[in-house]
N, C-alpha and C positions, 0 to 999 in steps of 0.2 A: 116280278122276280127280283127286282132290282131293289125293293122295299126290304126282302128278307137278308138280301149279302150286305144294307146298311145296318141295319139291326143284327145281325148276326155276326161274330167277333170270330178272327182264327185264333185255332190254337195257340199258334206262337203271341197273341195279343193276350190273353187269356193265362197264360203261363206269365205271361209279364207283371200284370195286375196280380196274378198270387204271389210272384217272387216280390214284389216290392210291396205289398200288405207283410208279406213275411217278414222282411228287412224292416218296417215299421214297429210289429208286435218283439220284433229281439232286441230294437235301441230303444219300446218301454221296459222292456225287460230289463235289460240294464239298468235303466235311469231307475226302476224300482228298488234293483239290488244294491246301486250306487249310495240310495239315498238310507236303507236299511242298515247296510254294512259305515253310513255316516254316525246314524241314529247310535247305533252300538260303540261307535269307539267312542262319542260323544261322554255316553253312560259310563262305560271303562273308567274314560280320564277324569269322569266325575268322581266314580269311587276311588279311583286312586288320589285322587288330592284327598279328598275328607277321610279318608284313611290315614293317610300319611300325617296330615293334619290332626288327626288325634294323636297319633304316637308321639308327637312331636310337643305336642300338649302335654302328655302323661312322663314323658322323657327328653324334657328338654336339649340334653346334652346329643343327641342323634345329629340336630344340624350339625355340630362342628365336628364329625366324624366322617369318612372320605368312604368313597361308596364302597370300595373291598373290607373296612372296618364294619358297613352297617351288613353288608352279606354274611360277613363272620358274625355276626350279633343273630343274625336270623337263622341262620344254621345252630348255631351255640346255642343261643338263647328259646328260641321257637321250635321252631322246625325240630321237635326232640318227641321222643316217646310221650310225655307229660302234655306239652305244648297240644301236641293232634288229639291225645285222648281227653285235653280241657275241650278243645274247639269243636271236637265228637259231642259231646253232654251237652256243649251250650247248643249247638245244631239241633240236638235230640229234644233240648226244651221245647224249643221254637220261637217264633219274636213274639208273644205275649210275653213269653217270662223272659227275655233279654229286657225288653220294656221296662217292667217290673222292676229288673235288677238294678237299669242304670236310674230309675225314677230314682231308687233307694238309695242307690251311691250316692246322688246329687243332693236330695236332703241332708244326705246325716256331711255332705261338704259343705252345705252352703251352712247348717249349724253350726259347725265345727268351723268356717269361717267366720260367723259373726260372734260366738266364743269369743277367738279369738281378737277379734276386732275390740268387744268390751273388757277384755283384759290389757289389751295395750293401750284402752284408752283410760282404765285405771290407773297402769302403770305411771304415764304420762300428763295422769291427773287435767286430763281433759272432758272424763266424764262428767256430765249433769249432773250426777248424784240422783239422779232421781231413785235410783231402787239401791243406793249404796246405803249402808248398815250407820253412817252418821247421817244420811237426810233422812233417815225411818225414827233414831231417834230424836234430836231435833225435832221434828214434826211432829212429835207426840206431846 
């Protein structure tokens, strides 16, 4: 009989082992939710810099404007009937055609950049000449 009261656990031991398996399964729980709720504002701060970072690209003049100046720009400027019913349509596309669009914008910039580039380099009479209208004649 002395075999089964070794082997055999009281209650109150028994209570003990579930309350601290419990207290085990709550601080993974936590550390799951801790590392989840990490994961997300991680993401957050990530959009928001590359966000902010574009605007700031398309509108340069935003840096030097003080945060209740950029609030009023986003209520004024954004935040308008116009502003949500763009942001509605492009939503409604979806990112295939946001894709699409900024592939397109970026083409016809970087065009319209090197345009430009071969025009100030005529201006400046730094061009090669190679496709200028006196090396075609010339070369004939």
């Amino acid at each position: 009989m002395s075999t089964t009261t070794k082997n055999t656990k009281t209650a109150d031991e028994k209570l003990a082992e579930k309350n601290a398996r419990i207290k085990q399964l709550q601080k993974q729980k936590q550390a799951i939710i801790k590392r989840e709720n990490a994961k997300e504002r991680k993401a957050r701060n990530n959009r928001l810099y590359r966000r902010h970072g574009l605007l700031e690209k398309f509108m340069p003049d935003i840096i030097t404007i003080t945060d209740d100046q950029f609030e009023a720009f986003i209520r004024t400027g954004i935040n308008t009937t116009y502003g949500i019913k763009r942001l509605g349509e492009i939503k409604d596309k979806g990112e295939e055609a946001a894709t699409a669009y900024i592939i397109k914008c970026r083409s016809e910039e970087k065009a319209k950049a090197e345009a430009e580039q071969a025009e100030s380099r005529r201006n400046d009479g730094t061009d090669s000449g190679a496709d200028s209208p006196q090396a075609v004649s010339s070369g004939a």
